[in-house]
PDB file with one MODEL, atoms N, CA, C and O in Angstrom:
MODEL        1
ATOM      1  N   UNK A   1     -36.321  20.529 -38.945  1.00  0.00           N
ATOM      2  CA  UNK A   1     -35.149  20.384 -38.113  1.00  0.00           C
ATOM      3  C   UNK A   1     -35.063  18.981 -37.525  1.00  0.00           C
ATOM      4  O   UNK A   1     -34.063  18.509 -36.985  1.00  0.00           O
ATOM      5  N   UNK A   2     -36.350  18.314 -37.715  1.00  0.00           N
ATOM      6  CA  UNK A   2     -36.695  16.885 -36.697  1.00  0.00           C
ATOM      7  C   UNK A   2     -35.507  15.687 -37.607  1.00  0.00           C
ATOM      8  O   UNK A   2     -34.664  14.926 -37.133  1.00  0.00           O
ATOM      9  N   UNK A   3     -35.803  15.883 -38.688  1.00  0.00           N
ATOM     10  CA  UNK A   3     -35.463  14.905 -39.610  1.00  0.00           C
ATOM     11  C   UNK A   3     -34.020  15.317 -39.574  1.00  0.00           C
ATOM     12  O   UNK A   3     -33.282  14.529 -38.984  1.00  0.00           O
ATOM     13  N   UNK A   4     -33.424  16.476 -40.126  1.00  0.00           N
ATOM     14  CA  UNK A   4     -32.163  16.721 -39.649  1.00  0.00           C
ATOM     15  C   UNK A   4     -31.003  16.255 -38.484  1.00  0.00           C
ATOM     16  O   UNK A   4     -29.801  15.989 -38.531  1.00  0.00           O
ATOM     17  N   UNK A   5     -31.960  16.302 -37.498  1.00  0.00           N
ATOM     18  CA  UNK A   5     -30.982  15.909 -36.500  1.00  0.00           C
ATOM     19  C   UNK A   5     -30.981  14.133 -36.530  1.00  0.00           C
ATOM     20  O   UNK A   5     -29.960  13.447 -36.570  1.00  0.00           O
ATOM     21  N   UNK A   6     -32.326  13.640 -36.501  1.00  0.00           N
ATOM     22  CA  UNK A   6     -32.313  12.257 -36.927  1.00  0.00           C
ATOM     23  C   UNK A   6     -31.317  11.903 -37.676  1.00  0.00           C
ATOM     24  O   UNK A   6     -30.372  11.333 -37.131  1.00  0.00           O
ATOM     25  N   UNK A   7     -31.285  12.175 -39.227  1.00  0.00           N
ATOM     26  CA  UNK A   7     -30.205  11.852 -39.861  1.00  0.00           C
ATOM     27  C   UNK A   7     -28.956  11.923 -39.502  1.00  0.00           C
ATOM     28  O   UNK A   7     -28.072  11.133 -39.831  1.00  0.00           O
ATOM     29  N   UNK A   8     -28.826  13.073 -38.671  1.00  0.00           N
ATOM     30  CA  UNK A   8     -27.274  12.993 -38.115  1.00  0.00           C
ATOM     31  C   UNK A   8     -26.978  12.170 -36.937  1.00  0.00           C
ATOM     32  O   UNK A   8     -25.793  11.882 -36.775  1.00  0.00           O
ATOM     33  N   UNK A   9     -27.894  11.707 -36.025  1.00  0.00           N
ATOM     34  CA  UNK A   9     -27.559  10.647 -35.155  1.00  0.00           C
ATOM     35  C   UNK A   9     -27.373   9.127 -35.616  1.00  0.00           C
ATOM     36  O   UNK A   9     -26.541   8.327 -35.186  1.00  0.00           O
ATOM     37  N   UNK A  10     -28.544   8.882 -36.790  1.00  0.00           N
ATOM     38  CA  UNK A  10     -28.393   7.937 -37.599  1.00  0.00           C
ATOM     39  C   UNK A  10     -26.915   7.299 -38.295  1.00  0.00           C
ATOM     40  O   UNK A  10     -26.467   6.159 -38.411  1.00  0.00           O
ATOM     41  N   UNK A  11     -26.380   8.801 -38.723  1.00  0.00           N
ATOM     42  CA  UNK A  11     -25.176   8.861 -39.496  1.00  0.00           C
ATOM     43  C   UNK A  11     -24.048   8.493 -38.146  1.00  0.00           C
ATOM     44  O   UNK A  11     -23.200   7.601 -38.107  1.00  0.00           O
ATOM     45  N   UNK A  12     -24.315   9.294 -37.334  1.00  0.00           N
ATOM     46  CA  UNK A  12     -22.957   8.984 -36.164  1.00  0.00           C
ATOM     47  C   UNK A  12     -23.192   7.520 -35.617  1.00  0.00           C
ATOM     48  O   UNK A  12     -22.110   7.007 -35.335  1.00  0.00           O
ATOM     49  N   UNK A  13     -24.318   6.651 -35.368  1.00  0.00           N
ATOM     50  CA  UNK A  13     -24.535   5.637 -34.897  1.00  0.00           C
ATOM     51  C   UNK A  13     -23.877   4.605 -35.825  1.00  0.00           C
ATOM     52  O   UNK A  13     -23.408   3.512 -35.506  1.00  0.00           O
ATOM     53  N   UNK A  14     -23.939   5.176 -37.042  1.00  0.00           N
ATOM     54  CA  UNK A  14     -23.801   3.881 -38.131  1.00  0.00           C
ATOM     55  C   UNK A  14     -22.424   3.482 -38.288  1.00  0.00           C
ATOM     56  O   UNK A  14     -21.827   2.433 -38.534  1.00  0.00           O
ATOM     57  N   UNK A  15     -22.031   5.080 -37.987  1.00  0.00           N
ATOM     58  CA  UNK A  15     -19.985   4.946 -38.347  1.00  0.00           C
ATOM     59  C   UNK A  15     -19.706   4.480 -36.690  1.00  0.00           C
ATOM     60  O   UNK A  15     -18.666   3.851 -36.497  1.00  0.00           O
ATOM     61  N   UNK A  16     -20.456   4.720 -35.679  1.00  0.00           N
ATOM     62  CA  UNK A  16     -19.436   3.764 -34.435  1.00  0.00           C
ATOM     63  C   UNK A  16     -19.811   2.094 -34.645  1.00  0.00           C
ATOM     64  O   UNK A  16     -19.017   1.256 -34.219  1.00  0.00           O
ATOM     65  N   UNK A  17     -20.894   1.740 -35.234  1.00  0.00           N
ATOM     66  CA  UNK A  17     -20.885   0.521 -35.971  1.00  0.00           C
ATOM     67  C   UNK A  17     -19.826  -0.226 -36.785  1.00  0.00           C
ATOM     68  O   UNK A  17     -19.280  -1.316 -36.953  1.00  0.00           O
ATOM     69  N   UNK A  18     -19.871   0.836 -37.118  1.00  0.00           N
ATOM     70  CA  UNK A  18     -18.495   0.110 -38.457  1.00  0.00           C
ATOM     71  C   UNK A  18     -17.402   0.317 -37.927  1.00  0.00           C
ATOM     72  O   UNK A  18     -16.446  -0.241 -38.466  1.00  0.00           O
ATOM     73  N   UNK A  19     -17.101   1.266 -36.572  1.00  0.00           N
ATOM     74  CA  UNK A  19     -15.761   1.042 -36.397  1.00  0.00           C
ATOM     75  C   UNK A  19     -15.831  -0.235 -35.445  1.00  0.00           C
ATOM     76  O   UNK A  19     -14.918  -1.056 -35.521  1.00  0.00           O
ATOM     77  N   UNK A  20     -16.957  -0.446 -34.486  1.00  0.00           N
ATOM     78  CA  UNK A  20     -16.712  -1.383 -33.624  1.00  0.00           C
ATOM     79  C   UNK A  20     -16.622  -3.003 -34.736  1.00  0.00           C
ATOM     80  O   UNK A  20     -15.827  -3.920 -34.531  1.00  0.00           O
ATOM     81  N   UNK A  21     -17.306  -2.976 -35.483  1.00  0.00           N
ATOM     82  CA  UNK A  21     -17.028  -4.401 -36.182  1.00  0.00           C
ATOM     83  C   UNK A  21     -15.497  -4.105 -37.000  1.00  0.00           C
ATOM     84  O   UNK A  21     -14.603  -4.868 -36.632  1.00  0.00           O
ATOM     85  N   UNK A  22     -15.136  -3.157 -37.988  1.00  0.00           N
ATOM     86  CA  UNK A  22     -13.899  -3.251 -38.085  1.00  0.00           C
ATOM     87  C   UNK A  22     -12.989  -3.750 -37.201  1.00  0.00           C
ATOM     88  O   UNK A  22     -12.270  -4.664 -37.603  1.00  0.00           O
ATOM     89  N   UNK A  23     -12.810  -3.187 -35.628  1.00  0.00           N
ATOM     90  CA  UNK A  23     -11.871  -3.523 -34.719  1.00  0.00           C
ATOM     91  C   UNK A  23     -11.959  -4.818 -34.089  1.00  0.00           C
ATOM     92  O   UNK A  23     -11.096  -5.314 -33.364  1.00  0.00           O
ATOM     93  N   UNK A  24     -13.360  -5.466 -34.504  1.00  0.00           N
ATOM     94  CA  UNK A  24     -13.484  -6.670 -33.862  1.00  0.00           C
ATOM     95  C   UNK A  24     -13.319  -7.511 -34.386  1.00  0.00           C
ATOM     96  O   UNK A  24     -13.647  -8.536 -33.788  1.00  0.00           O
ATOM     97  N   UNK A  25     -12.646  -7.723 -35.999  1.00  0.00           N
ATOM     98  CA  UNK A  25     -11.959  -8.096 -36.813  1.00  0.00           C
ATOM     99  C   UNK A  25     -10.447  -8.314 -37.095  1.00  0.00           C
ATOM    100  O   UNK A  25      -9.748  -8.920 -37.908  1.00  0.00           O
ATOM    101  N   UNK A  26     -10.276  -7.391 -35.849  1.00  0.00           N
ATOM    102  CA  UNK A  26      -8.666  -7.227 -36.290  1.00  0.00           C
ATOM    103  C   UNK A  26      -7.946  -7.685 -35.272  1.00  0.00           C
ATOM    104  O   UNK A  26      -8.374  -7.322 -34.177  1.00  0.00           O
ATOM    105  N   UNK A  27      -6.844  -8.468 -35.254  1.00  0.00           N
ATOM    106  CA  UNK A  27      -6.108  -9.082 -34.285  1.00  0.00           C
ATOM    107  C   UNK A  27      -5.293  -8.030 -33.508  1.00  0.00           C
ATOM    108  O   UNK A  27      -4.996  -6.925 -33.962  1.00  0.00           O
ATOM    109  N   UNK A  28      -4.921  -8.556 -32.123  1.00  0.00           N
ATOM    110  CA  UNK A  28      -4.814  -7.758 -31.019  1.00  0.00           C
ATOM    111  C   UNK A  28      -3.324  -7.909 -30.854  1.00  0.00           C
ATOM    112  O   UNK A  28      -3.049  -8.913 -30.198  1.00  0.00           O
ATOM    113  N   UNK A  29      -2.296  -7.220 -31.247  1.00  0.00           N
ATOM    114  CA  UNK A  29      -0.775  -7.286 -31.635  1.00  0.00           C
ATOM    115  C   UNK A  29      -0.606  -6.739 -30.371  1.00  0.00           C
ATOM    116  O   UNK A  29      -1.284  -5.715 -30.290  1.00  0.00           O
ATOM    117  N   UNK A  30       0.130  -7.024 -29.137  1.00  0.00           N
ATOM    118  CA  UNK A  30       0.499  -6.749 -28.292  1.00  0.00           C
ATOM    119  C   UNK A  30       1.959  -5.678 -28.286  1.00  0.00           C
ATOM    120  O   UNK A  30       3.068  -5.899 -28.773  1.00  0.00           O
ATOM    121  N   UNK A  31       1.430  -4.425 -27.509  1.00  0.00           N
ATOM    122  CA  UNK A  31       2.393  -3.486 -27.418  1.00  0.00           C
ATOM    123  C   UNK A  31       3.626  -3.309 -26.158  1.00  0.00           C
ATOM    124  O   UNK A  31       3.610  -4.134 -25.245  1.00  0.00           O
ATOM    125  N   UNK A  32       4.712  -2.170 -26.157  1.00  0.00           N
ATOM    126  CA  UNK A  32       5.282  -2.923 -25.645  1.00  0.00           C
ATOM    127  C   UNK A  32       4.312  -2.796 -23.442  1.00  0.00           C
ATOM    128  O   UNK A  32       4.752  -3.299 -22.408  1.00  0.00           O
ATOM    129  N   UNK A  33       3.113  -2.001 -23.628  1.00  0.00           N
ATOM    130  CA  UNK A  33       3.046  -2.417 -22.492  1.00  0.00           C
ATOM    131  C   UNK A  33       2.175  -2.926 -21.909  1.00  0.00           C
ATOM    132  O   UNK A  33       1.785  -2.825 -20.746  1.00  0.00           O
ATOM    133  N   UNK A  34       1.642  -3.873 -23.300  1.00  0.00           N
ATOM    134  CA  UNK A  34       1.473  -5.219 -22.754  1.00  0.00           C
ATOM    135  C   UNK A  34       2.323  -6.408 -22.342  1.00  0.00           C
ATOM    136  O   UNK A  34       2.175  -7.181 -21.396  1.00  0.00           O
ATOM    137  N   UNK A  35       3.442  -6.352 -23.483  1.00  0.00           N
ATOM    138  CA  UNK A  35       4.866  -7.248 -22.835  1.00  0.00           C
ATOM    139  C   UNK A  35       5.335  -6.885 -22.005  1.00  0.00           C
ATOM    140  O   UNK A  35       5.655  -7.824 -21.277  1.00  0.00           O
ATOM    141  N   UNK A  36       5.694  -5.666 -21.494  1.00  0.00           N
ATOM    142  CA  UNK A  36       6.989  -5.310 -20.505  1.00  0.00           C
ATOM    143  C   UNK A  36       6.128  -4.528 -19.570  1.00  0.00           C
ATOM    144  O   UNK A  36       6.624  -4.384 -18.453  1.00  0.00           O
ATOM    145  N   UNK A  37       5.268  -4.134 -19.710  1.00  0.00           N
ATOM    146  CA  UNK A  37       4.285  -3.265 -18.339  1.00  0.00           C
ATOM    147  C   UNK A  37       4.403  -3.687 -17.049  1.00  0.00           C
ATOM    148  O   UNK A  37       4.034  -2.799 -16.281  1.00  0.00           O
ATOM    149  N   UNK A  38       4.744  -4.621 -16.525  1.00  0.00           N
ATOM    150  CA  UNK A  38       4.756  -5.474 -15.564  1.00  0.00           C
ATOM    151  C   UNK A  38       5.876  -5.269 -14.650  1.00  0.00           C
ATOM    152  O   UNK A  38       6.122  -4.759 -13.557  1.00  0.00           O
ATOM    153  N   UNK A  39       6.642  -6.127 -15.940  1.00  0.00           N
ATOM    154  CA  UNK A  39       7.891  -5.807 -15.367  1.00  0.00           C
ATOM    155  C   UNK A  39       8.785  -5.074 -14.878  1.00  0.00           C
ATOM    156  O   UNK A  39       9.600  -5.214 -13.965  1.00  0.00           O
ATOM    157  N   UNK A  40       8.347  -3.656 -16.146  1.00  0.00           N
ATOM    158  CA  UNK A  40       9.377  -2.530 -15.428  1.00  0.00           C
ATOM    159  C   UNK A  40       8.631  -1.787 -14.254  1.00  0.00           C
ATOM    160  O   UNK A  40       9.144  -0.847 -13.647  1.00  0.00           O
ATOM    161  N   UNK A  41       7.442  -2.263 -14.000  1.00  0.00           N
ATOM    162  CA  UNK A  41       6.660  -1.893 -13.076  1.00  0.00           C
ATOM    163  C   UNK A  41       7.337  -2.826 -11.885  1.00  0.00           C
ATOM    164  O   UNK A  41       7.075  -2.119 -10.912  1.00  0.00           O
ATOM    165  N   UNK A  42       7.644  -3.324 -11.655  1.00  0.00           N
ATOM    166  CA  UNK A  42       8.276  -4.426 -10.527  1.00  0.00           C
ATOM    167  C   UNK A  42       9.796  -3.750 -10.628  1.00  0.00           C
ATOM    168  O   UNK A  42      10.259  -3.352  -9.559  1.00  0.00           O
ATOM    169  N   UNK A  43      10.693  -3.570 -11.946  1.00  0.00           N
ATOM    170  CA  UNK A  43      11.958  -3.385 -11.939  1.00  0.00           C
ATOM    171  C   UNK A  43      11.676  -1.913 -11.104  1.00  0.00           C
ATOM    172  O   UNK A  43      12.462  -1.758 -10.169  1.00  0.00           O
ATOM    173  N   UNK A  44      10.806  -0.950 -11.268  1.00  0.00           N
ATOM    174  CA  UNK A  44      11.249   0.397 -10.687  1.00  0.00           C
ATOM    175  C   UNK A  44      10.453   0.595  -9.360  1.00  0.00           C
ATOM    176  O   UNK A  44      10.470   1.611  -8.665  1.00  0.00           O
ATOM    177  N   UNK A  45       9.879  -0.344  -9.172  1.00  0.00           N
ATOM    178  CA  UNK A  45      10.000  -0.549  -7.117  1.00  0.00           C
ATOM    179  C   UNK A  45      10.882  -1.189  -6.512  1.00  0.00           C
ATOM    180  O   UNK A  45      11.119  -1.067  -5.310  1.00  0.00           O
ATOM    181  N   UNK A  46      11.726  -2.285  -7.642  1.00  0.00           N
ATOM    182  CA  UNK A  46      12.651  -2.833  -6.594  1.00  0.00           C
ATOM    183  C   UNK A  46      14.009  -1.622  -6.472  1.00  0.00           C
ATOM    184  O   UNK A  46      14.519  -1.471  -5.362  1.00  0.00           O
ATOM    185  N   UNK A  47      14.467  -0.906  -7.514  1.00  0.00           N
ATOM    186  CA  UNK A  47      15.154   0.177  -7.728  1.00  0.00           C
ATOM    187  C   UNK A  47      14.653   1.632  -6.296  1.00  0.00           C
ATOM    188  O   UNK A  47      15.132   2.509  -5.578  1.00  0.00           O
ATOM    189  N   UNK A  48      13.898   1.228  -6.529  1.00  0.00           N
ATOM    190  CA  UNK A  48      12.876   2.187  -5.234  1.00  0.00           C
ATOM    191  C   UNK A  48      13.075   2.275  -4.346  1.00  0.00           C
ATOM    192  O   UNK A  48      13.566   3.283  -3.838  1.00  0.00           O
ATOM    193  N   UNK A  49      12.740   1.119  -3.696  1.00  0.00           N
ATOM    194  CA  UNK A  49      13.328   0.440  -2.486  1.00  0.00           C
ATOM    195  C   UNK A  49      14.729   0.284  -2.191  1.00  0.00           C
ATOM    196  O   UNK A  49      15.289   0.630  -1.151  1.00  0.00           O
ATOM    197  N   UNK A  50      15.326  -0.356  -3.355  1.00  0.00           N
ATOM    198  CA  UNK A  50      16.776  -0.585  -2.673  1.00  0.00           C
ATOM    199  C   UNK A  50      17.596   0.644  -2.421  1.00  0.00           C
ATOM    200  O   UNK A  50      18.507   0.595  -1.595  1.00  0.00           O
ATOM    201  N   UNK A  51      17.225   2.166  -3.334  1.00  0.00           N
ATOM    202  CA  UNK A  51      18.023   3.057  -3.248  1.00  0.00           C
ATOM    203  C   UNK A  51      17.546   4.372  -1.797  1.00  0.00           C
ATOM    204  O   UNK A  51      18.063   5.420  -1.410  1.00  0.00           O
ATOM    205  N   UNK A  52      16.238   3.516  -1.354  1.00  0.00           N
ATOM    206  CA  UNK A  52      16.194   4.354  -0.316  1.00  0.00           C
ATOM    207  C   UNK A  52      16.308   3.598   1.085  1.00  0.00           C
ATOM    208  O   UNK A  52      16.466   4.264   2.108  1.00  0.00           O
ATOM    209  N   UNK A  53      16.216   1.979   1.138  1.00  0.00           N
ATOM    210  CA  UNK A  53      17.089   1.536   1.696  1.00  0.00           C
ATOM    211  C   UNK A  53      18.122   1.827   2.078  1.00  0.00           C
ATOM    212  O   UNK A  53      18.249   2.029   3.286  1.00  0.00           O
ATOM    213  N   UNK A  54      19.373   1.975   1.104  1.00  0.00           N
ATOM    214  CA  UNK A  54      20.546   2.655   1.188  1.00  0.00           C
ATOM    215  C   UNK A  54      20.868   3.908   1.835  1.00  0.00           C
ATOM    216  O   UNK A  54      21.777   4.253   2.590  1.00  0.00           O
ATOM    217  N   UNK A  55      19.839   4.508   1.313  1.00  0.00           N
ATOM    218  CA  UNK A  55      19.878   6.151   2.362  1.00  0.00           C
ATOM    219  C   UNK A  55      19.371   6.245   2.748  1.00  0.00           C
ATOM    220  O   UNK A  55      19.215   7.462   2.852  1.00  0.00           O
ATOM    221  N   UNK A  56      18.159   5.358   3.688  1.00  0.00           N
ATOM    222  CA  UNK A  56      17.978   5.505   4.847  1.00  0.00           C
ATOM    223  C   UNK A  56      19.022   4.948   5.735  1.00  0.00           C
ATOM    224  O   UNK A  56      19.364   5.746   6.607  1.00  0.00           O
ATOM    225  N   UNK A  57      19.647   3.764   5.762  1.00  0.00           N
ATOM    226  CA  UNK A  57      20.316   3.051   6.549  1.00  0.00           C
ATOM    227  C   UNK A  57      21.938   3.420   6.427  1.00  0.00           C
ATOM    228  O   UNK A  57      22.626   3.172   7.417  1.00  0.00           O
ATOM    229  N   UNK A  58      22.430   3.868   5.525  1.00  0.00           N
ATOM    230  CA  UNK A  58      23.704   4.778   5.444  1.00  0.00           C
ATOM    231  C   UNK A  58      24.128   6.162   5.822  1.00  0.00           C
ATOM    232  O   UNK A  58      25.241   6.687   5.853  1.00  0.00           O
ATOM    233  N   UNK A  59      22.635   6.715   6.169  1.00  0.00           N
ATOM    234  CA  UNK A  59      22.970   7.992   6.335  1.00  0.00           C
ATOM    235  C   UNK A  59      23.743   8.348   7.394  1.00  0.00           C
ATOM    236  O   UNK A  59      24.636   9.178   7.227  1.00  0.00           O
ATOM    237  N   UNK A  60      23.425   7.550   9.116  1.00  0.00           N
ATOM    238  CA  UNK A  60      23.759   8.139   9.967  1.00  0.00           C
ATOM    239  C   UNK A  60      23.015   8.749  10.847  1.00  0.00           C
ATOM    240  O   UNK A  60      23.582   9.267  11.809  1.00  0.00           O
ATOM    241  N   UNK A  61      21.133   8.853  10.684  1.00  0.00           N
ATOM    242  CA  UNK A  61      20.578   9.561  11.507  1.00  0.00           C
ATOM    243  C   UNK A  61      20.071   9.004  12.430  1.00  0.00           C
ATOM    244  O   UNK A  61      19.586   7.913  12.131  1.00  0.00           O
ATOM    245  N   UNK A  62      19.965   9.336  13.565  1.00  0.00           N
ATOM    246  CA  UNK A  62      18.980   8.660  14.453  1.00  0.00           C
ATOM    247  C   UNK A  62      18.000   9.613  14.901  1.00  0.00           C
ATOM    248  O   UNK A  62      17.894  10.692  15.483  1.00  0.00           O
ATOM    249  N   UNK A  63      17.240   8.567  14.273  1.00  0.00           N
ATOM    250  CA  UNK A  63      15.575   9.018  14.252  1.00  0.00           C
ATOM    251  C   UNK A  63      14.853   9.446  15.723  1.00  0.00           C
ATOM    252  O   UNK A  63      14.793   8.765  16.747  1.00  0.00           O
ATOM    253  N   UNK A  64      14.379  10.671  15.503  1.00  0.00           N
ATOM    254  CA  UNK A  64      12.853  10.718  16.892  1.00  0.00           C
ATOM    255  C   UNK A  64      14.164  11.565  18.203  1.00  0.00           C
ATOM    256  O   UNK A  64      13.585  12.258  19.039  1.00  0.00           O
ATOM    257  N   UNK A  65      15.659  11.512  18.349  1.00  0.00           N
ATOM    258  CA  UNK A  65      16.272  11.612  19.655  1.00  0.00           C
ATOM    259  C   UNK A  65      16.557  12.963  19.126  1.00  0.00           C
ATOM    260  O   UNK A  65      16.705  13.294  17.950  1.00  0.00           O
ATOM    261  N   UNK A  66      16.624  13.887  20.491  1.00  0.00           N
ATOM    262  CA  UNK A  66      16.950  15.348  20.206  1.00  0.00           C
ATOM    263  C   UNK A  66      18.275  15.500  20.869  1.00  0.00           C
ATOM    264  O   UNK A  66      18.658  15.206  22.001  1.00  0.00           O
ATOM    265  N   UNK A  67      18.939  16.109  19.716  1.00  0.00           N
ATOM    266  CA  UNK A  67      20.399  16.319  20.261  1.00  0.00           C
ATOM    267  C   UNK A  67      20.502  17.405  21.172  1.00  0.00           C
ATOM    268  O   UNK A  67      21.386  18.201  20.854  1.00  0.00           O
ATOM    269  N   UNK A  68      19.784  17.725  22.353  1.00  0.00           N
ATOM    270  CA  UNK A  68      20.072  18.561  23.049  1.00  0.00           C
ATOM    271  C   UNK A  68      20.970  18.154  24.126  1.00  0.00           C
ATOM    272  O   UNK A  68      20.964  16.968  24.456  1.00  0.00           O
ATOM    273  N   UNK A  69      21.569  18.797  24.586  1.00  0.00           N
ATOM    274  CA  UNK A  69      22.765  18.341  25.473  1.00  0.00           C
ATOM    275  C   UNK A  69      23.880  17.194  24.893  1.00  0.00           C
ATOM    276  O   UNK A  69      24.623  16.570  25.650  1.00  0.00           O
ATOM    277  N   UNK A  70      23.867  17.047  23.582  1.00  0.00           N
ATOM    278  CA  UNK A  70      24.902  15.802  23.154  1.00  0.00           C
ATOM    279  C   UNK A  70      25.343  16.560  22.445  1.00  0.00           C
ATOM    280  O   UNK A  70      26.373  16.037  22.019  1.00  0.00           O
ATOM    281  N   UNK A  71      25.232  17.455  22.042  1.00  0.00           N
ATOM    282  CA  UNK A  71      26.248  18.488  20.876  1.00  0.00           C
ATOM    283  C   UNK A  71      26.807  19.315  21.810  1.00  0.00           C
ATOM    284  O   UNK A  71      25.968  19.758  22.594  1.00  0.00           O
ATOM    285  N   UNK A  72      28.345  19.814  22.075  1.00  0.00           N
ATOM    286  CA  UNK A  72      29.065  20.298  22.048  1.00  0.00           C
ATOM    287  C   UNK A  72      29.591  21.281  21.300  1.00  0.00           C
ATOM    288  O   UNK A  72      29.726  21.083  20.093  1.00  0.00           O
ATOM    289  N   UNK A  73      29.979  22.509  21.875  1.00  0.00           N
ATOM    290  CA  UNK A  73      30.287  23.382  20.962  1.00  0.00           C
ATOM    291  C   UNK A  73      31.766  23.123  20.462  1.00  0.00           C
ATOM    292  O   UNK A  73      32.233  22.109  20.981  1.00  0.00           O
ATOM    293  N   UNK A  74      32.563  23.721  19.655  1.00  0.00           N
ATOM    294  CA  UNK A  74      34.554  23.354  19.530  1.00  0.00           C
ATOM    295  C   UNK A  74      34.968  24.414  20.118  1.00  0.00           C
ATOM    296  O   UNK A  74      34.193  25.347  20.329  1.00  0.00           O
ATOM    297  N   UNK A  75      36.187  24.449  20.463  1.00  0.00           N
ATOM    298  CA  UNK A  75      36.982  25.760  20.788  1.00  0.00           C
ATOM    299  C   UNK A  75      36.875  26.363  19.294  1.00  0.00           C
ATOM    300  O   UNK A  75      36.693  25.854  18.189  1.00  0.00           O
ATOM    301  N   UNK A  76      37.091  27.831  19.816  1.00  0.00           N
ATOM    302  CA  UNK A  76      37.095  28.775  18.705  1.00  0.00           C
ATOM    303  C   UNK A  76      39.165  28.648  17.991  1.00  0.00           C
ATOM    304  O   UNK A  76      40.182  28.686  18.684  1.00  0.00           O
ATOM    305  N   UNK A  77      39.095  28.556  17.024  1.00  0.00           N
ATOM    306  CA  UNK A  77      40.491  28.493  16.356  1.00  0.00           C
ATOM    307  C   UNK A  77      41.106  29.740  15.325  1.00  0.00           C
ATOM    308  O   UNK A  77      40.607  29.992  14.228  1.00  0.00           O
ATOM    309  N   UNK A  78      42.020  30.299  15.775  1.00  0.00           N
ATOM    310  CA  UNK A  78      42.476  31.303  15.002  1.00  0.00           C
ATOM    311  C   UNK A  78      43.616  31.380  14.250  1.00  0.00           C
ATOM    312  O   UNK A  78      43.861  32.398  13.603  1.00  0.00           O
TER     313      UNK A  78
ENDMDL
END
């Protein structure tokens, strides 16, 4: 069984060999997120920001104050 398993570690050692020199042979073609990773990483925080900007500051709320006693009820209408 000794030699068995030997051979098979032998065998698995030899093929991550050959893949690591294959790949270290081969030129490194940039994908797209190596080109654009960045960027749309920057484009979708500034999108982020500006659209909650917007609704925070458009909404109308004021923050932290309790409308107790500033709300009014309406007359009832029939």
């Amino acid at each position: 069984m000794f030699p068995v398993a030997r051979a098979a570690l032998n065998l698995a050692a030899r093929g991550i060999q050959h893949t690591a020199v294959r790949q270290a042979h081969r030129k490194h073609e940039p994908n797209f997120h190596d080109k654009y990773g960045n960027l749309v990483l920057l484009g979708g925080a500034a999108v982020f920001v500006s659209v909650w900007g917007y609704v925070l500051t458009q909404l109308g709320m004021e923050w932290g104050l309790s409308p107790v006693g500033r709300i009014t009820p309406r007359e009832w209408r029939e």
